[in-house]
N, C-alpha and C positions, 0 to 999 in steps of 0.2 A: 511611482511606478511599482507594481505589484514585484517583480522579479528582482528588484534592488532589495529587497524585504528577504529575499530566500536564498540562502547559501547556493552559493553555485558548487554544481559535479558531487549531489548528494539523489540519491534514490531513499521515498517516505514518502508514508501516507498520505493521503490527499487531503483526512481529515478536516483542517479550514478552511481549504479552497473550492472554490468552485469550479468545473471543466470550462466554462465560458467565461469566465474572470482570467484564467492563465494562458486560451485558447488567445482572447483579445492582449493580453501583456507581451504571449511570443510576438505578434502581428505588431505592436508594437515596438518592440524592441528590433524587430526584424531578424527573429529568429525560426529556426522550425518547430511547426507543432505536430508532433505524433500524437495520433489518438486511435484505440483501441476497444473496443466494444467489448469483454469476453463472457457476459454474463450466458448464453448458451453454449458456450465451449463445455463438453465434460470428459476431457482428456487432454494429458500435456500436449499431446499431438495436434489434438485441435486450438488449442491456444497458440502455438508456435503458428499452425497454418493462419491464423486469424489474426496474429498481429503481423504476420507476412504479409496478407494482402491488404490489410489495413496501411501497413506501412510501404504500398508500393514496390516491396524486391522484390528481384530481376527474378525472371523463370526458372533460372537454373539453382533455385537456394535449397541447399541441402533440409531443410525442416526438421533439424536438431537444432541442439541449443549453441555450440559450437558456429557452426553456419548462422545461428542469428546473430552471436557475437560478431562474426566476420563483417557482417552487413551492415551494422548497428558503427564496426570502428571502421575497421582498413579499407571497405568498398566505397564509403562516403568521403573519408580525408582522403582516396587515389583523385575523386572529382573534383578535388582544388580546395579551396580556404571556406572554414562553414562559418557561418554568425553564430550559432550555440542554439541548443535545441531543448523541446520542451516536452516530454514524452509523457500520457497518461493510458494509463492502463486500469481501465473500469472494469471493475465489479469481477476479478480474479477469482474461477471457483475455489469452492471446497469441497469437494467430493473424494472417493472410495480412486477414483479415478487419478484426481488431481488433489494429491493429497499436500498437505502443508507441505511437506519435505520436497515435493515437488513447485510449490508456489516459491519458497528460499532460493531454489534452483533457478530456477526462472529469474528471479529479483536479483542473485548471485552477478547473472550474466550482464543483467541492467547497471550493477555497482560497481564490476568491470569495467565494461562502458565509460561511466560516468571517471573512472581513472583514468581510461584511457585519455578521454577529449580533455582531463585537467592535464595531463600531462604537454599535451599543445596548445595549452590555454585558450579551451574552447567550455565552453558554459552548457553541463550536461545534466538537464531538471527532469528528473524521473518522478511521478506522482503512480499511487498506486491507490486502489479499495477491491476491497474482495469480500466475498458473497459467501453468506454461511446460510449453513440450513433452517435457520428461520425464514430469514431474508425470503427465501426460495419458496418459501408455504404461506409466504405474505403474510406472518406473522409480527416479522420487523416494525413496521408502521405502529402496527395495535397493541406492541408490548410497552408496562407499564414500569414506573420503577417501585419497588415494593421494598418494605423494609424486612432484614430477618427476624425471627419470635425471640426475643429474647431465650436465654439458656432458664433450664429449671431451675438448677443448682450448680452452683460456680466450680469451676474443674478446678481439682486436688491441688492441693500447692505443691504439690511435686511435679507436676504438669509445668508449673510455672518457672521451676526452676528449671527443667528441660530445656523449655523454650526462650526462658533470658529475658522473661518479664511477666506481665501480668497475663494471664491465658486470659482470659474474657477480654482482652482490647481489643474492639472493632467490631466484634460479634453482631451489637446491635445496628452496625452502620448503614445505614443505605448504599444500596446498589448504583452505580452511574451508569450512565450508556455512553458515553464519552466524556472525555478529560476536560471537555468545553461545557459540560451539563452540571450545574450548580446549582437547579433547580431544587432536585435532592436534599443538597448539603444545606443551603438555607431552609427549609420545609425541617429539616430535622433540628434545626439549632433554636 
């Protein structure tokens, strides 16, 4: 079973998983599945509204982040004893709007969470991706990985002592797109 493989009451990337692979393991396990769309969102505001109504709370939820913690701990454990839940949040912007420092906030309150339900030994799987501005111009797909040009001439040994080894280590390495993309790294060996 997919969810005996992943620590319980952690918020992380979704990375190797797939929304339909952890969608069928909560259903499995008989837990719940929150799921979240936000790739049109382009403000915290609209993301809190959109994983509200994605996540079914009540009318009255204040639409800060505060009130989604509420909702997320103390409004669920008042309705009795939960199986343990599986929450994913797709495609998180990055915009002017929704800036990183606003995505952490967001994830902050998810990490909360996930403290909260270990603390009454409830099983709390936060999955997350988020959407950057390639992504968005649909350039994601068609980027390649490329290698950097090598240096002209090797930086000064003084450089090197600076930095606490050799300045030219890495320089020439390839680019990955993800931690799982070894494409690259064998193509270059």
């Amino acid at each position: 079973m997919l969810l005996q493989s992943i620590r319980p009451n952690v918020v992380q990337a979704i990375r190797a998983y797939r929304v339909e692979d952890l969608q069928q393991a909560a259903a499995e396990s008989g837990q719940h599945f929150l799921y979240a769309h936000l790739a049109d969102a382009a403000s915290k505001q609209e993301v809190i509204e959109r994983i509200a109504a994605a996540f079914l709370f009540p009318e009255h939820f204040g639409k800060n982040l505060d009130a989604l913690y509420d909702c997320m701990t103390d409004l669920v454990h008042k309705s009795g004893p939960q199986p343990g839940f599986v929450v994913v949040l797709e495609h998180l912007p990055d915009n002017a709007k929704f800036d990183r420092e606003s995505r952490e906030q967001l994830l902050d309150v998810f990490r909360e969470a996930a403290d909260y339900w270990s603390d009454r030994r409830v099983q709390f799987r936060c999955f997350y991706s988020c959407q950057y501005p390639a992504q968005e111009a649909g350039i994601w797909e068609s980027r390649t990985l490329e290698t950097t040009a090598p240096l002209e001439k090797p930086l000064p040994k003084s450089a090197a002592n600076k930095a606490g080894g050799n300045p030219n280590f890495g320089l020439n390495m390839p680019l990955m797109s993800s931690a799982f993309d070894t494409t690259a790294w064998l193509s270059a060996a």
